[in-house]
C-alpha positions as a Python dict, from the first residue, in 0.01 Angstrom:
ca = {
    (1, 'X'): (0, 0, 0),
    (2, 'X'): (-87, -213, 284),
    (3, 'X'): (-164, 87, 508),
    (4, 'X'): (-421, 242, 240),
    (5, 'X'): (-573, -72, 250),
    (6, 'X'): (-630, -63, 589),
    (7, 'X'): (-767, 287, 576),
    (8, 'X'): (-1053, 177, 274),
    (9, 'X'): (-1166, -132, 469),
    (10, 'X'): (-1173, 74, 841),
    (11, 'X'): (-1587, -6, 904),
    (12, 'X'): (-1779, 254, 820),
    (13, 'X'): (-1565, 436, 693),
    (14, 'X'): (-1704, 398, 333),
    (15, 'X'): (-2051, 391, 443),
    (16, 'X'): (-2017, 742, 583),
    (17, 'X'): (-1855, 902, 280),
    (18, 'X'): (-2160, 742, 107),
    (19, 'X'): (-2389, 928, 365),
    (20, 'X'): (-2201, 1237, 280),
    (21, 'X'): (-2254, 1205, -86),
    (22, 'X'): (-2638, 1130, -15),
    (23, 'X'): (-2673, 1460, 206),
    (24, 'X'): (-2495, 1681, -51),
    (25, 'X'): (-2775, 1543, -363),
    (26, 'X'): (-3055, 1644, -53),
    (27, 'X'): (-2975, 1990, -61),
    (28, 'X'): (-3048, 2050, -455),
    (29, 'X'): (-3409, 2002, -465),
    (30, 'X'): (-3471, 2178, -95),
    (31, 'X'): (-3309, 2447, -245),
    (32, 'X'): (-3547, 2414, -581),
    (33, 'X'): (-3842, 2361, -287),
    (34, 'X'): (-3730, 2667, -117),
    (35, 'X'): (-3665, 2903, -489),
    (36, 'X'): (-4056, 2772, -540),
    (37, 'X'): (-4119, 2932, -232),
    (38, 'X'): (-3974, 3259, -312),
    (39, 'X'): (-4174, 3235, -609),
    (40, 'X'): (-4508, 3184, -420),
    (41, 'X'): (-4433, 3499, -163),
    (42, 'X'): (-4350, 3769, -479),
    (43, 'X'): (-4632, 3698, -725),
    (44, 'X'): (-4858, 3915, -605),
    (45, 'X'): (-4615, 4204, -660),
    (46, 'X'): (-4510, 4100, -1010),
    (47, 'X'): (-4876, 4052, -1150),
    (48, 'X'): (-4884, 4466, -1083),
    (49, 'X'): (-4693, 4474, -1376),
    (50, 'X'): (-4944, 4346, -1567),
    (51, 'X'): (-4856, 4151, -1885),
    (52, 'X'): (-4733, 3801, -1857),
    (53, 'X'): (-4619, 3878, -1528),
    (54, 'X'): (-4949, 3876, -1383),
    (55, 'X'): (-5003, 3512, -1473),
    (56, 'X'): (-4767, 3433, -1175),
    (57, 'X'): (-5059, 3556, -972),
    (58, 'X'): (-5286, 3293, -1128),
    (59, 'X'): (-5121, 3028, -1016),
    (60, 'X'): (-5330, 2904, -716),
    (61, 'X'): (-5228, 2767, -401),
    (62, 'X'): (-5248, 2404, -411),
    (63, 'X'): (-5028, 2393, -730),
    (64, 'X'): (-4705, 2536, -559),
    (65, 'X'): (-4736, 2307, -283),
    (66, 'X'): (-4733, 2039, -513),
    (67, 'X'): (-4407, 2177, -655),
    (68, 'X'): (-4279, 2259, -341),
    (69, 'X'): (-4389, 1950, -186),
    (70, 'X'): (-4225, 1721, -470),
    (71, 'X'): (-3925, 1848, -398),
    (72, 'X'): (-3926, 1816, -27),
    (73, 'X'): (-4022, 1503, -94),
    (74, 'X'): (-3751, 1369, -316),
    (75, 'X'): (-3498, 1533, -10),
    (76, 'X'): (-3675, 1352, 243),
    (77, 'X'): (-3628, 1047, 4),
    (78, 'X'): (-3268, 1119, -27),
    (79, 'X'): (-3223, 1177, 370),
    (80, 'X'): (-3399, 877, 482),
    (81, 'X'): (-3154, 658, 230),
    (82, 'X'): (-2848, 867, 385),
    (83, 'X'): (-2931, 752, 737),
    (84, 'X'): (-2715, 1008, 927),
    (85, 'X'): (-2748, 1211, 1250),
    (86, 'X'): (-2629, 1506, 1136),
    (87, 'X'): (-2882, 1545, 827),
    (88, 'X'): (-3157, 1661, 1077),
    (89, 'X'): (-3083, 2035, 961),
    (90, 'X'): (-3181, 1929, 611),
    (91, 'X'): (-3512, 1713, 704),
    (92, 'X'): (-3620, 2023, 901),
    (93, 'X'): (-3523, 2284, 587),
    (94, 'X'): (-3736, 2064, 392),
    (95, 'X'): (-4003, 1993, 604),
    (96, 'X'): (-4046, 2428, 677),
    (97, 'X'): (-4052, 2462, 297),
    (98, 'X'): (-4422, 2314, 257),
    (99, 'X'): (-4526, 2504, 551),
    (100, 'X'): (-4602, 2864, 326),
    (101, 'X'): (-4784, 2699, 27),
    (102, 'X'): (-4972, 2451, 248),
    (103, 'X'): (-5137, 2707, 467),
    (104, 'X'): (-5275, 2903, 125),
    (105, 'X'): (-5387, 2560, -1),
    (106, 'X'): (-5607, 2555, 343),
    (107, 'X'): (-5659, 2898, 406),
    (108, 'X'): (-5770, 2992, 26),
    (109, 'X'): (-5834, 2728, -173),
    (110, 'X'): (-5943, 2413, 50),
    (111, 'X'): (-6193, 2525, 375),
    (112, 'X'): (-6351, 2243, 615),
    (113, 'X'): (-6637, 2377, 825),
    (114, 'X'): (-6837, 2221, 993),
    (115, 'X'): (-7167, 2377, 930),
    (116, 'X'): (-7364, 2319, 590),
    (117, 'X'): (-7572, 2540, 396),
    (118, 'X'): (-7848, 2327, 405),
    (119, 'X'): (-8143, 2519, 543),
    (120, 'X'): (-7983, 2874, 562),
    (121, 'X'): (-8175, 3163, 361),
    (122, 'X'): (-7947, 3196, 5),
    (123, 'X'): (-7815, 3459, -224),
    (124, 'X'): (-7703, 3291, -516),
    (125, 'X'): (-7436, 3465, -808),
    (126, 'X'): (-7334, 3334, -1124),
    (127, 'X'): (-7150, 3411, -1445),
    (128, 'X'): (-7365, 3260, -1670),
    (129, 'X'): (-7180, 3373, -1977),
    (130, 'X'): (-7420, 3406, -2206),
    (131, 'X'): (-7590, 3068, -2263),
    (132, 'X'): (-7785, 3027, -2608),
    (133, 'X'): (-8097, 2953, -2630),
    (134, 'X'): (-8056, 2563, -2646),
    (135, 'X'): (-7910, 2503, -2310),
    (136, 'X'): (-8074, 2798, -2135),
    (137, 'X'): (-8364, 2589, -2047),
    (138, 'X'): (-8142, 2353, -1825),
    (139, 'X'): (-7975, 2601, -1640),
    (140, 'X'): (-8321, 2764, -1561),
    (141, 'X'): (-8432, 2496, -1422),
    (142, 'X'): (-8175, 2411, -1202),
    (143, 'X'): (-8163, 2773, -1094),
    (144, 'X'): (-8516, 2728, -1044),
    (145, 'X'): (-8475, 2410, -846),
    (146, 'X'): (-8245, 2589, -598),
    (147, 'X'): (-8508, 2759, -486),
    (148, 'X'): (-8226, 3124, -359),
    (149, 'X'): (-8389, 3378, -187),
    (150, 'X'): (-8222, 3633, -469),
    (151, 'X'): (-8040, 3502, -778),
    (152, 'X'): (-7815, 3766, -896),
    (153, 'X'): (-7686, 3667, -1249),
    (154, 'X'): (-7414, 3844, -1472),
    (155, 'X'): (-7432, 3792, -1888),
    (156, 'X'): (-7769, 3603, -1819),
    (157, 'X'): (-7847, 3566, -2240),
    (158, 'X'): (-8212, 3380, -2262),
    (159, 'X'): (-8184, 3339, -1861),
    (160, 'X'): (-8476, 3639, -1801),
    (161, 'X'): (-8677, 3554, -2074),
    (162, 'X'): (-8661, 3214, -1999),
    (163, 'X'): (-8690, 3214, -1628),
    (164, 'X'): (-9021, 3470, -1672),
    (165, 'X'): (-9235, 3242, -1943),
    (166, 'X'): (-9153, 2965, -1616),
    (167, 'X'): (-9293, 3178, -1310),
    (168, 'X'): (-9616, 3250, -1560),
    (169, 'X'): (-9622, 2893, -1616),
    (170, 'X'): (-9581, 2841, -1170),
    (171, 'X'): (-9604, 3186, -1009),
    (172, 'X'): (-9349, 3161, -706),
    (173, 'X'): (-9416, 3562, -651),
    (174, 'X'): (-9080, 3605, -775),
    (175, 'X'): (-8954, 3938, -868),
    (176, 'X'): (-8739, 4013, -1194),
    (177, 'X'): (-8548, 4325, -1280),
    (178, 'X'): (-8268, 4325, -1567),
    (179, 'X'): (-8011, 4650, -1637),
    (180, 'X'): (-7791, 4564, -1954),
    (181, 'X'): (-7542, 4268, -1836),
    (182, 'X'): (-7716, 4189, -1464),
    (183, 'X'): (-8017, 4031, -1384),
    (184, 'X'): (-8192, 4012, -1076),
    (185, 'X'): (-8476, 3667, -953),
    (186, 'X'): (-8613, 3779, -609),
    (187, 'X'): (-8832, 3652, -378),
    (188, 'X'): (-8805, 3999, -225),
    (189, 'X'): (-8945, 4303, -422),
    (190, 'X'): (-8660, 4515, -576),
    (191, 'X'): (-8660, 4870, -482),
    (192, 'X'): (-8383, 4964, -717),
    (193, 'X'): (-8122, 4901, -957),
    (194, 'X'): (-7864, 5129, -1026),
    (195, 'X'): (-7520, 5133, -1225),
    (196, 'X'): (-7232, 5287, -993),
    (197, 'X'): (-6887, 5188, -1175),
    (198, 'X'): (-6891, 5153, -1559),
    (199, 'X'): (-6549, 5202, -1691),
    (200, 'X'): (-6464, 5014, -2004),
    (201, 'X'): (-6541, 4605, -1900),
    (202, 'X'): (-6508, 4720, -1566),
    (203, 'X'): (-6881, 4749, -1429),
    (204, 'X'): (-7053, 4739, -1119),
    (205, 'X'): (-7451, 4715, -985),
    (206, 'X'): (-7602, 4859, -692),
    (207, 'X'): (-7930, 4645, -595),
    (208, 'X'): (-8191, 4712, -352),
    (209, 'X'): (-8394, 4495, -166),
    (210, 'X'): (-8760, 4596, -9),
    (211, 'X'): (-8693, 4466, 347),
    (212, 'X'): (-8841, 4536, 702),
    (213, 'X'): (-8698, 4275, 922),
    (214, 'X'): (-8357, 4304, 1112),
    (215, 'X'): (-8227, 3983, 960),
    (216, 'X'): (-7872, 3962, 862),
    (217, 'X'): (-8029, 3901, 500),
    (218, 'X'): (-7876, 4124, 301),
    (219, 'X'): (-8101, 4473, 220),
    (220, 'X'): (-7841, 4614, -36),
    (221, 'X'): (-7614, 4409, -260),
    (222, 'X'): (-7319, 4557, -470),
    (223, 'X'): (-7241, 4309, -784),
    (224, 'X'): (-6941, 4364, -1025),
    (225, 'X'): (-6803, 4197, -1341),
    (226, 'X'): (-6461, 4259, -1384),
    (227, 'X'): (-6277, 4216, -1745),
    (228, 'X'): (-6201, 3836, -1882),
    (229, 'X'): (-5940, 3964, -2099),
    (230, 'X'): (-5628, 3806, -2030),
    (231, 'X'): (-5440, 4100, -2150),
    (232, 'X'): (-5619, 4308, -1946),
    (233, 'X'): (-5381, 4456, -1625),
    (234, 'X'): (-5613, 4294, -1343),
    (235, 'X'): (-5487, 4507, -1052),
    (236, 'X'): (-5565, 4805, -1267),
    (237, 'X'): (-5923, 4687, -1321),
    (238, 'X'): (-5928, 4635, -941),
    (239, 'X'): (-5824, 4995, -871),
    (240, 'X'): (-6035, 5152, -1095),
    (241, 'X'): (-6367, 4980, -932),
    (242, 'X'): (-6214, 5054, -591),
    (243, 'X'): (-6210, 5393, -646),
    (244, 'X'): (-6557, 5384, -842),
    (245, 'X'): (-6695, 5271, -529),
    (246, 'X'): (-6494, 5532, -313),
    (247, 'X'): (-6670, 5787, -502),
    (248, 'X'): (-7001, 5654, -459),
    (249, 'X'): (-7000, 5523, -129),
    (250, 'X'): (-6874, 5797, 89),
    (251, 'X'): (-6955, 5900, 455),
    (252, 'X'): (-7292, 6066, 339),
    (253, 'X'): (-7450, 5775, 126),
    (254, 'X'): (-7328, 5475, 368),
    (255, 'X'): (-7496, 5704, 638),
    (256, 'X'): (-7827, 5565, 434),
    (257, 'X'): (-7802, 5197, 412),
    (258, 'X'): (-7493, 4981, 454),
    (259, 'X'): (-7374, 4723, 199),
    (260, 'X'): (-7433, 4386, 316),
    (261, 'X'): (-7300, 4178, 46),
    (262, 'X'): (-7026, 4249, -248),
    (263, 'X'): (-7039, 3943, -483),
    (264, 'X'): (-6936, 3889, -876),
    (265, 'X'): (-6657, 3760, -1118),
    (266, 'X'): (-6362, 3954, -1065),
    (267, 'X'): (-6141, 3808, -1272),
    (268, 'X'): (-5875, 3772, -1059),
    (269, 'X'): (-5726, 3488, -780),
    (270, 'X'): (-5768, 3509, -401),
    (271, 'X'): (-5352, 3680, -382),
    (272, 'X'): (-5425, 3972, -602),
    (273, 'X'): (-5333, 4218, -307),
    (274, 'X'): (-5616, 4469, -461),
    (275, 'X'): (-5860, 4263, -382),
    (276, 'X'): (-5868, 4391, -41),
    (277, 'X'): (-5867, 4721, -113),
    (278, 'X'): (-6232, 4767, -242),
    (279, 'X'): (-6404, 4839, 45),
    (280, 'X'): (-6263, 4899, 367),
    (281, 'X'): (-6357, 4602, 627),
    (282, 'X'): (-6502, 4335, 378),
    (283, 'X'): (-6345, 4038, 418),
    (284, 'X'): (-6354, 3715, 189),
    (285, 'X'): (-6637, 3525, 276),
    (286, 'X'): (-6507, 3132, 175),
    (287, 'X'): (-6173, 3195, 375),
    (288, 'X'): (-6443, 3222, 681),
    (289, 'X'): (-6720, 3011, 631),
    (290, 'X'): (-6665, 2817, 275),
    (291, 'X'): (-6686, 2476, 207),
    (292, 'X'): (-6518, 2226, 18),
    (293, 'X'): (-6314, 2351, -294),
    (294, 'X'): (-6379, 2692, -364),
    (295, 'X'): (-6323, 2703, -735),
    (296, 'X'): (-6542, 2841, -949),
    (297, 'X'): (-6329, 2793, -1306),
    (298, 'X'): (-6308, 2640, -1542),
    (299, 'X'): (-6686, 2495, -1493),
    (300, 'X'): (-6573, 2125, -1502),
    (301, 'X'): (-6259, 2120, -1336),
    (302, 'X'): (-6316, 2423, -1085),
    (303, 'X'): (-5912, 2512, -1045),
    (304, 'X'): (-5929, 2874, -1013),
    (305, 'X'): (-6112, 3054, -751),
    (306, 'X'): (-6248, 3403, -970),
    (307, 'X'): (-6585, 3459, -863),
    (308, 'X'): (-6600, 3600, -476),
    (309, 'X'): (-6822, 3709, -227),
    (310, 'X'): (-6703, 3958, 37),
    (311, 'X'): (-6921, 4099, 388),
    (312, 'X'): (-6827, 4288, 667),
    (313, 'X'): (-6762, 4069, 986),
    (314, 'X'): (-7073, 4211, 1164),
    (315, 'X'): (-7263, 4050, 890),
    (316, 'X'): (-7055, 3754, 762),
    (317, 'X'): (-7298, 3502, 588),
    (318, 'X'): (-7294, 3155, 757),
    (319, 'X'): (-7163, 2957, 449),
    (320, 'X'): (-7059, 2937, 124),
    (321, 'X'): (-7061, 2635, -131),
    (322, 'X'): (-7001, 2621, -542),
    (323, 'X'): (-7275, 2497, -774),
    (324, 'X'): (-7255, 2402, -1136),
    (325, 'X'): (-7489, 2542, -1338),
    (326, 'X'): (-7492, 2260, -1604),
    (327, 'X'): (-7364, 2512, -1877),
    (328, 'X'): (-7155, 2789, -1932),
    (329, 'X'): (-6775, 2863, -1807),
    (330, 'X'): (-6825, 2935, -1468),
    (331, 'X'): (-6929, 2744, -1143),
    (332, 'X'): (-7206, 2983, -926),
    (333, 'X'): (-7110, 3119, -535),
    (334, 'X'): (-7454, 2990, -317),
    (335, 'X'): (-7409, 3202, -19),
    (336, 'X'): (-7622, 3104, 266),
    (337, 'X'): (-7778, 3339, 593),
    (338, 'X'): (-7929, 3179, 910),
    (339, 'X'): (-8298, 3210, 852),
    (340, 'X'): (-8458, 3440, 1071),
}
């Protein structure tokens, strides 16, 4: 009895079973941290299977590192309180777990540049869903205020009617052009409109600009509204405008004038692999010159990033910011080119 007594009051002896017990409660959330993590690499391949699955996708960055970060968190929590040497492998297991999550946060979701749009040429695009003929007036106005080089707008409602009584009222020598659910405000004249993808809710615009300088300012813009449909398969939706555009845009038509600029409301988030499959050497244009948050829904909260605008690297715009329009369920993409 007297030499078990001994043994429990040895020092540190019970402090360091104590440590032990600390260390083993670290290593349940890392491991929760780390099955977030899993999560956060495979979404894109489950929302192929459309369905539910495909609201894994939707999920933007930001909000697993906040799961994943929690739980690294509480480890670190747990570790510091354990105070022992050898619990250095666990810190560092918890620490790498953020690492996946927090470069999407910056990479898609959060951008810091340091140049601002004010000044550059614009193309603005919005989603205007619609708006009725009691709020139209406000979002005309701001649109007006904003003074874009081309305002490229998607379900404009009133918006054309609305924005035409206001140039007769001030002439700006703007030019107007609607087909069905896009509309087109241009300080350039418009040399065409044409329809090259209309499958289902699945539609997409070919616009072209009058132009004679050899500004990067885009000549030829391709828009696209993609289905809102949550029970609509998005990657099929993707595929089916990719190859719309395949068919129209081969060797002999690109031969006549390049795209410059493919903007609109996809419907889908910035890890829907089939994004990058529309056309061959467009990359996202926030993940290399946007600013600030770059979600464009819902409106007043912004969480999701929907709406895109993708170039070619040869003529990448020089920013891009969100607006809100005052109305509707959608933020607006001002994309901005260095003034000639």
């Amino acid at each position: 009895m007297d030499a078990m007594n001994r043994r429990d009051s040895e020092p540190g002896k019970g402090h360091g079973m104590k440590a032990m017990t600390m260390s083993s409660l670290a290593v349940w959330p890392i491991l929760v941290a780390w099955l977030f993590d899993v999560g956060w690499l495979l979404s894109p391949l489950a929302s192929r299977l459309g369905g539910r699955w495909q609201a894994l996708v939707w999920i933007p960055d930001w909000v697993w590192l906040a799961l994943v970060g929690f739980c690294s968190t509480l480890a670190l929590c747990i570790l510091a309180m354990s105070r022992r040497a050898t619990s250095w492998s666990l810190v560092l297991a918890a620490a790498l777990a953020v690492v996946g999550p927090l470069w999407g946060t910056l990479h898609r979701d959060l951008r810091f540049p340091a140049r601002s749009a004010q000044g550059d040429a614009t193309v603005l695009f919005l989603n205007s869903q619609d708006p009725g003929s009691r709020v139209v007036g406000s979002v005309v106005e701001q649109l007006v205020a904003m003074d874009s080089e081309i305002a490229v707008i998607v379900n404009p409602g009133w918006i054309p009617l609305t924005w035409r009584a206001v140039e007769k009222a001030a002439p700006t020598g703007r030019f107007f052009r609607r087909s069905g659910n896009f509309f087109v405000a241009s300080r350039t004249a418009i040399r065409s409109m044409r329809r090259i993808v209309a499958k289902g809710e699945t539609q997409a615009m070919e616009v072209t600009f009058e132009s004679t300088d050899n500004s990067s300012f885009p000549k030829r813009i391709l828009v696209v509204d993609l289905p809102s449909d949550l029970a609509v398969n998005r990657s099929e939706s993707l595929r089916d405008l990719a190859a719309g555009i395949a068919v129209e845009f081969d060797a002999a038509v690109e031969a006549r004038s390049p795209i410059d600029l493919l903007v609109g409301d996809f419907n889908a988030t910035p890890r829907t692999p089939e994004l990058g499959l529309l056309i061959p050497g467009f990359h996202d244009v926030f993940t290399k010159v946007g600013r600030g948050w770059g979600g464009t829904w819902p409106r007043e909260r912004g969480w999701l990033r929907i709406d895109f605008a993708f170039a070619p690297l040869d003529r990448m715009p020089t920013s891009l910011e969100t607006f809100d329009p005052g109305d509707g369920g959608h933020r607006g993409l001002v994309v901005g080119y260095r003034r000639p």
